[in-house]
MMTF fields as JSON, N, C-alpha, C and O atoms, coordinates in Angstrom:
{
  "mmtfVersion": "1.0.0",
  "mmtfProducer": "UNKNOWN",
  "numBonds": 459,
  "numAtoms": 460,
  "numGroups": 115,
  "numChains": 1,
  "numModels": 1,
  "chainsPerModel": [1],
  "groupsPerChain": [115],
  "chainIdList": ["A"],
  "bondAtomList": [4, 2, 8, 6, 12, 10, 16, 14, 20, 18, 24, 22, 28, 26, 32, 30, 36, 34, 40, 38, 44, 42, 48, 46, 52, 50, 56, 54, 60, 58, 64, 62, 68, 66, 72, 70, 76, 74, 80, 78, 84, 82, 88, 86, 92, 90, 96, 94, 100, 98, 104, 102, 108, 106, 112, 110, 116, 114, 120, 118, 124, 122, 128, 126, 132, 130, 136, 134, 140, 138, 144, 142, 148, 146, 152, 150, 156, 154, 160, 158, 164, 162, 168, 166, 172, 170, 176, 174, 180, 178, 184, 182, 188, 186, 192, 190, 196, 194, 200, 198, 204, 202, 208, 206, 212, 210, 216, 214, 220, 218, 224, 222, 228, 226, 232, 230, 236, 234, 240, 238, 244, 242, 248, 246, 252, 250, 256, 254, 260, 258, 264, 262, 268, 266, 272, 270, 276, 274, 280, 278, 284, 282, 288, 286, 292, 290, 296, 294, 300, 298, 304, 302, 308, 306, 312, 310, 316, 314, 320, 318, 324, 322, 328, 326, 332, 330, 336, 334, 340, 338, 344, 342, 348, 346, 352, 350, 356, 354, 360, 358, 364, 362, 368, 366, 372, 370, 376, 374, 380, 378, 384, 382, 388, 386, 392, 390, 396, 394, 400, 398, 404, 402, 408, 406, 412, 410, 416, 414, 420, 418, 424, 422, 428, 426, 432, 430, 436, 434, 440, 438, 444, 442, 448, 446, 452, 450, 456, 454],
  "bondOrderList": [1, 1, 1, 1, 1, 1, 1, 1, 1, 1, 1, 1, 1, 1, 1, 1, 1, 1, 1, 1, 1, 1, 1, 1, 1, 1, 1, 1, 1, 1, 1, 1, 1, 1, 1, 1, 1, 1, 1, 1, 1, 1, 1, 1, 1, 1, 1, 1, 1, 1, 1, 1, 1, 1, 1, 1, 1, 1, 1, 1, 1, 1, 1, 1, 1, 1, 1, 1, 1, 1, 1, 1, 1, 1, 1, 1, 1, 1, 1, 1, 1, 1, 1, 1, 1, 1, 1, 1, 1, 1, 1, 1, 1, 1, 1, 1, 1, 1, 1, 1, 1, 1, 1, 1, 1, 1, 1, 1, 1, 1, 1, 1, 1, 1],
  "groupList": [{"groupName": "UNK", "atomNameList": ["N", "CA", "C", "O"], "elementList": ["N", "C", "C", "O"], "formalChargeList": [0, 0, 0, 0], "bondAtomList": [1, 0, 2, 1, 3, 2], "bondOrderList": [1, 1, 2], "singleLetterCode": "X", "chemCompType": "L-PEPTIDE LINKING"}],
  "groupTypeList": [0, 0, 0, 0, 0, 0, 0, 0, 0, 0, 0, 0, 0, 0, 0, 0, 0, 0, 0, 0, 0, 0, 0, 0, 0, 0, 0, 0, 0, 0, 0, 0, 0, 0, 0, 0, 0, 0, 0, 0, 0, 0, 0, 0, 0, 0, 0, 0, 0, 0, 0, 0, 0, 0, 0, 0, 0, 0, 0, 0, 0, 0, 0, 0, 0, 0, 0, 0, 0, 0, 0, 0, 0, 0, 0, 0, 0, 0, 0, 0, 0, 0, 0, 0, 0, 0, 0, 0, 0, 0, 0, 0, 0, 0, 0, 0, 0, 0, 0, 0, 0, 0, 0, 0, 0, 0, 0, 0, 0, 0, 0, 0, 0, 0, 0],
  "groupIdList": [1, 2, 3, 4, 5, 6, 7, 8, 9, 10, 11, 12, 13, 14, 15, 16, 17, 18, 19, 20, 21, 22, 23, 24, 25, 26, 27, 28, 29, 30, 31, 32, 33, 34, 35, 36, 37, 38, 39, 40, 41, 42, 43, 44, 45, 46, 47, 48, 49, 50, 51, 52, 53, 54, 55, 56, 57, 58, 59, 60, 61, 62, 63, 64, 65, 66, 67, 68, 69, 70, 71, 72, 73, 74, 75, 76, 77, 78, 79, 80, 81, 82, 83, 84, 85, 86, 87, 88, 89, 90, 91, 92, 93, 94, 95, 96, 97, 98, 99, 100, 101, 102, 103, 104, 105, 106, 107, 108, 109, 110, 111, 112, 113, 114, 115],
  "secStructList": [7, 7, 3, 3, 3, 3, 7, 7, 7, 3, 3, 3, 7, 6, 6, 7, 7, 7, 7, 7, 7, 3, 3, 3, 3, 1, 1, 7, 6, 6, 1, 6, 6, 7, 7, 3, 3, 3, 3, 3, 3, 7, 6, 6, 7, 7, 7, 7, 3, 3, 3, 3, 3, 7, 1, 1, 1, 7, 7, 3, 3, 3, 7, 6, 6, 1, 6, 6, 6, 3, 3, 3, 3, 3, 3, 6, 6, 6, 6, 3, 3, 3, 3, 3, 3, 7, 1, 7, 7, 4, 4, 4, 7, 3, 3, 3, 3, 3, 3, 3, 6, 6, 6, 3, 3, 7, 7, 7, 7, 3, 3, 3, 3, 7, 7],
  "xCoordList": [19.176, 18.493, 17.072, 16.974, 15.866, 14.677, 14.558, 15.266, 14.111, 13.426, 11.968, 11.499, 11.331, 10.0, 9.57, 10.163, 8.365, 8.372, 6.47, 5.645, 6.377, 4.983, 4.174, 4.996, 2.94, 2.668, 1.199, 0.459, 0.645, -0.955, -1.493, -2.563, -0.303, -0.636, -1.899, -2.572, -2.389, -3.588, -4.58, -4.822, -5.3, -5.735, -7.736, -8.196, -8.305, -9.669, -10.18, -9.539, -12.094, -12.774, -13.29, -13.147, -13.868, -14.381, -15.371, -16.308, -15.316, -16.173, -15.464, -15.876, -14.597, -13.728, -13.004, -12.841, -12.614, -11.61, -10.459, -10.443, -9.551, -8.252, -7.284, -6.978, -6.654, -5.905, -4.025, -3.298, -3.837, -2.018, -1.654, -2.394, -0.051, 0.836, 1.642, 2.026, 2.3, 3.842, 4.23, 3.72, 5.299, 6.319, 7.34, 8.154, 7.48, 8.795, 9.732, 9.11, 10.301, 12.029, 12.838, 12.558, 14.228, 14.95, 14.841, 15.837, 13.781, 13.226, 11.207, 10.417, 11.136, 9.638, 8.991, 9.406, 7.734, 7.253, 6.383, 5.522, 6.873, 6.277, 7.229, 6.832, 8.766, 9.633, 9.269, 9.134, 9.16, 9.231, 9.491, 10.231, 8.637, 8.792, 8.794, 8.983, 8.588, 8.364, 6.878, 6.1, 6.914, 5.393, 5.415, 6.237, 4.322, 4.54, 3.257, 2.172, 3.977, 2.484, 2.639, 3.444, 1.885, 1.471, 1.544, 1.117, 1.992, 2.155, 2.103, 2.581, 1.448, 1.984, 1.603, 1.246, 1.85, 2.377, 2.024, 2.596, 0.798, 0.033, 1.079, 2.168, 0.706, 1.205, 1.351, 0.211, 2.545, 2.633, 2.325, 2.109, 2.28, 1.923, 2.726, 3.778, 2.685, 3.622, 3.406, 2.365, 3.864, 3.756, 2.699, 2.405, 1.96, 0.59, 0.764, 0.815, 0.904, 0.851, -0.392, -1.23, -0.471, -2.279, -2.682, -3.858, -1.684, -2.214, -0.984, -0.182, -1.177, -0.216, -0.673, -1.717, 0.232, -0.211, 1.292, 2.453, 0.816, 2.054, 2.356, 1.814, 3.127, 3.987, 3.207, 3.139, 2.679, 1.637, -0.074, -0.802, -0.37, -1.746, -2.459, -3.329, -2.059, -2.742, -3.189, -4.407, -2.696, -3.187, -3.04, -2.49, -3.42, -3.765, -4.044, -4.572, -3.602, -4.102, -4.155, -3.505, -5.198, -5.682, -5.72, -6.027, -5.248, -5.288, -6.96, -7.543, -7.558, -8.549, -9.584, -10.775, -8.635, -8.845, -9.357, -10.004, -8.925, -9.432, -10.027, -10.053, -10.35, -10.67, -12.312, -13.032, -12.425, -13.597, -13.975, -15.044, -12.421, -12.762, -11.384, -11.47, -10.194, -8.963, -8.806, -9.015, -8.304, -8.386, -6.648, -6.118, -6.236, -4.213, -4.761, -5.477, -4.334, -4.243, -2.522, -1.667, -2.35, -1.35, -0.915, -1.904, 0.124, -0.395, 0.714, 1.479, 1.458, 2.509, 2.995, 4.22, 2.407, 2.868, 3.455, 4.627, 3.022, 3.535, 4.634, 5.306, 4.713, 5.127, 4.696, 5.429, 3.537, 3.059, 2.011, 1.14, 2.051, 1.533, 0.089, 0.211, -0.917, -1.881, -2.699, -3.134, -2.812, -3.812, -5.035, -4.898, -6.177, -7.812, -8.066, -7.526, -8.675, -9.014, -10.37, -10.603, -10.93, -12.854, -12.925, -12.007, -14.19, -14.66, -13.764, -13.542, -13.354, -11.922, -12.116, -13.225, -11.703, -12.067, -10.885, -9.813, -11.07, -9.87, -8.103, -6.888, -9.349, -8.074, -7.071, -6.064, -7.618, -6.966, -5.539, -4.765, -5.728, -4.34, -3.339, -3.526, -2.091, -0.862, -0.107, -0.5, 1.238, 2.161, 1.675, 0.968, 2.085, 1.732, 3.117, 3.76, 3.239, 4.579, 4.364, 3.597, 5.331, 5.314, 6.32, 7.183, 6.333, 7.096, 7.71, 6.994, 8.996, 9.125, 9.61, 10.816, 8.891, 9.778, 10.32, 11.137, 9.979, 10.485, 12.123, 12.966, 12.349, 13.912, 13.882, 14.302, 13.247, 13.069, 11.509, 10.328, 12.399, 10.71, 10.82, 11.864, 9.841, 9.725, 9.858, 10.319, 9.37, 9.446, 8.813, 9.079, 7.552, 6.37, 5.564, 6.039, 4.375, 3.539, 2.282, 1.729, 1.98, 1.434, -0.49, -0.956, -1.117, -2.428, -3.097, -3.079, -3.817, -4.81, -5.79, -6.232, -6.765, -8.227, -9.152, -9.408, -9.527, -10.314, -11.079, -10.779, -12.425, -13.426, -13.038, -13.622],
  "yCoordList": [-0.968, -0.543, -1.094, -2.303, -0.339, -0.285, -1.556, -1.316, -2.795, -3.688, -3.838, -3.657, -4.253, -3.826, -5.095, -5.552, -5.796, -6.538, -6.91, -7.234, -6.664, -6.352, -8.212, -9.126, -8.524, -9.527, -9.852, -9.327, -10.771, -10.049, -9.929, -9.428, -10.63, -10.611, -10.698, -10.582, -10.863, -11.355, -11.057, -9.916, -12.312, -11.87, -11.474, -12.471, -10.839, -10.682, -10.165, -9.71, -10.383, -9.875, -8.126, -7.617, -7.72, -6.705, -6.439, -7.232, -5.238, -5.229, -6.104, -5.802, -6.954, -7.999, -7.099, -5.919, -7.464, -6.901, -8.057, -9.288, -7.046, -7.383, -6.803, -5.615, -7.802, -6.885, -7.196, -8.189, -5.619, -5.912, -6.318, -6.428, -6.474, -6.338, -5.947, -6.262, -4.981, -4.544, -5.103, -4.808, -6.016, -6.309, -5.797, -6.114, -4.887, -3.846, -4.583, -5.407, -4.662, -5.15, -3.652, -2.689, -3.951, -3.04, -2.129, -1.686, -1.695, -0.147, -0.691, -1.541, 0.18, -0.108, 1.27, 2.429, 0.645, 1.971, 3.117, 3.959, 2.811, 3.746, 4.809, 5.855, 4.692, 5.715, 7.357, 7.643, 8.12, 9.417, 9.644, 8.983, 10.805, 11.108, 10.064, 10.42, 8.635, 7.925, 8.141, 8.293, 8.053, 7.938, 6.903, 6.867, 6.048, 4.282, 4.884, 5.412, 4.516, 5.094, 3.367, 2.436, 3.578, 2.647, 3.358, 4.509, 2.987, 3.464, 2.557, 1.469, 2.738, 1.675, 2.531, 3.661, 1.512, 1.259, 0.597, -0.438, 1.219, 0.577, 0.22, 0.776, -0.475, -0.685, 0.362, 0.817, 1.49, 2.195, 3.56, 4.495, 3.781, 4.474, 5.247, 4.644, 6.597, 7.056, 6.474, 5.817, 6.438, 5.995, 6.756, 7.64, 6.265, 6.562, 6.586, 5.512, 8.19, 7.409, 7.405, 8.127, 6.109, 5.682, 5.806, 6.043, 5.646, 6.288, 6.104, 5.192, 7.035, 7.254, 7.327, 7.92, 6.645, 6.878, 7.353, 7.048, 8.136, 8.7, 7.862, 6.757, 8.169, 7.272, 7.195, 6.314, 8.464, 8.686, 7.865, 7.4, 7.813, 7.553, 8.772, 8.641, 10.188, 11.271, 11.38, 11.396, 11.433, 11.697, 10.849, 9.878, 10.73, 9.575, 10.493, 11.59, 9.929, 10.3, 9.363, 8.321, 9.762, 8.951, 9.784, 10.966, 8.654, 9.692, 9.514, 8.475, 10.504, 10.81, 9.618, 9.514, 8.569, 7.622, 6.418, 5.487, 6.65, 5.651, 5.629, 4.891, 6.89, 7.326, 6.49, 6.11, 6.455, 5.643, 4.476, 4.003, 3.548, 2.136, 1.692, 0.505, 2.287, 1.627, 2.388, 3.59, 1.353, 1.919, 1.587, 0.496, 2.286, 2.404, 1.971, 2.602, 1.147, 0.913, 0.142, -0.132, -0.078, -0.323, -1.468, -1.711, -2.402, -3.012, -2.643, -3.043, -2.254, -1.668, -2.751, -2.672, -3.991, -5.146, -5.722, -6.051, -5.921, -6.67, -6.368, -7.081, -4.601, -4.164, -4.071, -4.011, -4.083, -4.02, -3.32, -3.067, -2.821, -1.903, -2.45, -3.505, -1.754, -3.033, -1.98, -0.949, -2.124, -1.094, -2.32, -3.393, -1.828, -2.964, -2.565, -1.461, -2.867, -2.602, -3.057, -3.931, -2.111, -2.926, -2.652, -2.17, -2.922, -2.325, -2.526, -1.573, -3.446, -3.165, -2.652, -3.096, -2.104, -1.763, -2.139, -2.201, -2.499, -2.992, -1.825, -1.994, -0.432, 0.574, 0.539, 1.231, -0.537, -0.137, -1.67, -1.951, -2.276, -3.06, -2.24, -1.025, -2.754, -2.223, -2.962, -3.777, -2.334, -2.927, -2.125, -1.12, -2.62, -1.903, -1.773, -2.774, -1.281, -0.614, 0.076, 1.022, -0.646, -0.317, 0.753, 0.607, 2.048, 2.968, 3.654, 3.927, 3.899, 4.728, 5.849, 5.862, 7.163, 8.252, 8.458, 9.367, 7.75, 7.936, 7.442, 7.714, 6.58, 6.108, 4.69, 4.241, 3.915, 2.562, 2.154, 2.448, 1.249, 0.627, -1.076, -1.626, -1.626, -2.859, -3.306, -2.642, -4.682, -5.14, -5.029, -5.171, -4.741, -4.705, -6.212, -7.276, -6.013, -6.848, -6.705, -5.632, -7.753, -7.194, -7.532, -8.624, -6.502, -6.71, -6.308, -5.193, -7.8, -7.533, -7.567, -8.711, -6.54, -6.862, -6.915, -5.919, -8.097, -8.315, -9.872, -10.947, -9.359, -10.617, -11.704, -12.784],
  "zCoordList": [8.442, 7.224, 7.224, 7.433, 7.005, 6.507, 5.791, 4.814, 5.63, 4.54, 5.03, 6.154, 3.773, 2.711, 2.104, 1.127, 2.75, 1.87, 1.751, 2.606, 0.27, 0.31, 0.455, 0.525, 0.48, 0.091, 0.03, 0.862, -0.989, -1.14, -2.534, -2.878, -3.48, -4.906, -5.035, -4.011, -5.974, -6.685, -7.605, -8.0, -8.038, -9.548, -9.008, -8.451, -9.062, -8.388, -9.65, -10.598, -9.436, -10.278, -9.501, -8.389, -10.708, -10.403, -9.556, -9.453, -8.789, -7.397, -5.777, -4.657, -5.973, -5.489, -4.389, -4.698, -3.313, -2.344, -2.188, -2.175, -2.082, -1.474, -0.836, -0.933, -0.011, 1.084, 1.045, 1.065, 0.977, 0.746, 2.507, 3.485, 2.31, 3.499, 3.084, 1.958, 3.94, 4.034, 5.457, 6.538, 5.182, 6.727, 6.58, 5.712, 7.431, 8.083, 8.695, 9.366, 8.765, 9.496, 9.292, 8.578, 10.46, 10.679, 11.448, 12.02, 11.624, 12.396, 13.112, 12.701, 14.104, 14.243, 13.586, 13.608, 12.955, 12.267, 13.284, 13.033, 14.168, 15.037, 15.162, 15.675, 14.668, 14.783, 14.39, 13.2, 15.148, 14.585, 12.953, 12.225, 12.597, 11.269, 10.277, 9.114, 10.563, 8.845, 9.122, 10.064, 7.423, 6.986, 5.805, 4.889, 6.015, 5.307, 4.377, 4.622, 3.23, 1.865, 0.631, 0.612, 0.121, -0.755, -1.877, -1.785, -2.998, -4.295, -5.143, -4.821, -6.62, -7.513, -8.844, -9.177, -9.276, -10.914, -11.897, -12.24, -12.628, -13.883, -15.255, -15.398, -15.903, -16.893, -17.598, -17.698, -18.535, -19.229, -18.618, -19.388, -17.104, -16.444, -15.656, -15.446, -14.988, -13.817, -12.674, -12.716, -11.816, -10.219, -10.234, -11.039, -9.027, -8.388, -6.933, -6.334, -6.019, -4.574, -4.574, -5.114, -3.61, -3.435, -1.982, -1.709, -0.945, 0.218, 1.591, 1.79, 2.17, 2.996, 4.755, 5.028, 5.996, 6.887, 7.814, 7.541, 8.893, 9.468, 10.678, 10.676, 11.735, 12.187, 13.654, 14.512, 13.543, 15.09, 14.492, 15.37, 13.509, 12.994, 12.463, 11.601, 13.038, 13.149, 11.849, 11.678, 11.213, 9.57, 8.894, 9.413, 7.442, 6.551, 5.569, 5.752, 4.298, 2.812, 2.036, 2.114, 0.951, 0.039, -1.428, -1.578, -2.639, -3.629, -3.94, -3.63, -4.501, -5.455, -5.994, -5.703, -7.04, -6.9, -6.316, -6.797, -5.185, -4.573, -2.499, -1.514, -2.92, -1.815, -1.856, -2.779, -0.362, -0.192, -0.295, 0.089, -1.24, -1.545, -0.698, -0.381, -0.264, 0.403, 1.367, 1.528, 2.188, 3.856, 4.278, 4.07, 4.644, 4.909, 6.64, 7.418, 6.729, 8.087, 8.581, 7.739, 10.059, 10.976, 11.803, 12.494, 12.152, 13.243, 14.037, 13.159, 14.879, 15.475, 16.235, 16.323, 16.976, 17.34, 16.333, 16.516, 15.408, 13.961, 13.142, 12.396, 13.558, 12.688, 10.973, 9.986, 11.065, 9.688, 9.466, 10.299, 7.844, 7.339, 6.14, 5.518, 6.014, 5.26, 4.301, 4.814, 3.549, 2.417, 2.216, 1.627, 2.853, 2.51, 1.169, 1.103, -0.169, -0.901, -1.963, -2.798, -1.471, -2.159, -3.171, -3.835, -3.599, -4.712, -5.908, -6.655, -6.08, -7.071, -8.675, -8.975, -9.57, -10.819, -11.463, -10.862, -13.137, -13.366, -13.44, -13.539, -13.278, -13.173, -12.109, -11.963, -11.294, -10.324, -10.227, -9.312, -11.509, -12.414, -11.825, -11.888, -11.144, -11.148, -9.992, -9.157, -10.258, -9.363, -7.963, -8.035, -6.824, -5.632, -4.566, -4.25, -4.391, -3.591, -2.359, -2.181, -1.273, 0.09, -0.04, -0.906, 0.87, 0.741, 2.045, 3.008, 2.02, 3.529, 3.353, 3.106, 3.411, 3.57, 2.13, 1.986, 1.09, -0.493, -0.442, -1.297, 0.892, 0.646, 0.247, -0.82, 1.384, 1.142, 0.626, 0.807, -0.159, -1.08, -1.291, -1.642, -1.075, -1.409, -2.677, -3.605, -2.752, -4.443, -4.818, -6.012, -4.651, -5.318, -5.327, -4.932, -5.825, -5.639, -6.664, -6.905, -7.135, -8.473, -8.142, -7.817, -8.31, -8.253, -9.745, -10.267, -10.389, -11.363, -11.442, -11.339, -11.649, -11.757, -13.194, -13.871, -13.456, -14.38, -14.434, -13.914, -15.492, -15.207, -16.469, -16.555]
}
């Protein structure tokens, strides 16, 4: 079985970067067909996917949001998965969630931004 485990909390000011982790166990994410996305979860809010990368690298998505300020990157030795995140705004407050394939999900990890 797939485990998820995000890590990377933290409280930053605005404009501020920070960088998640997801460590994979169980499977290498290089396996065919997963695709490892980042999602989270504002307070009082729906889920947000925030960005997704596939299992070859070939493609990558980013929501709307936050395109241009977070970068979904890989380490395939490591097995781990990393969302960079600049520029921070306080919208971007929420839980953050490692994702596989919409089956397995981590615990989350809580990122707040404010001055």
């Amino acid at each position: 079985q797939v485990q998820l485990q995000e890590s990377g909390p933290g409280l930053v000011r605005p404009s501020q970067t920070l960088s998640l982790t997801c460590a994979v166990s169980g499977d290498s994410i290089t396996t065919k067909y997963y695709y490892w996305s980042w999602i989270r979860q504002a307070p009082g809010k729906e889920r947000e996917g925030v960005s997704c990368i596939s299992y070859s690298d070939a493609s990558t998505y980013y929501a709307d949001s936050v395109k241009g300020r977070f970068t979904i990157s890989r380490d395939n030795a490591w097995n781990m998965v990393y969302l960079q995140m600049n520029n921070l705004t306080p919208e971007d407050t929420a839980v953050y969630y490692c994702n596989m394939n919409s089956i397995y999900w981590g615990k989350g990890t809580l990122v707040t931004v404010s001055s």
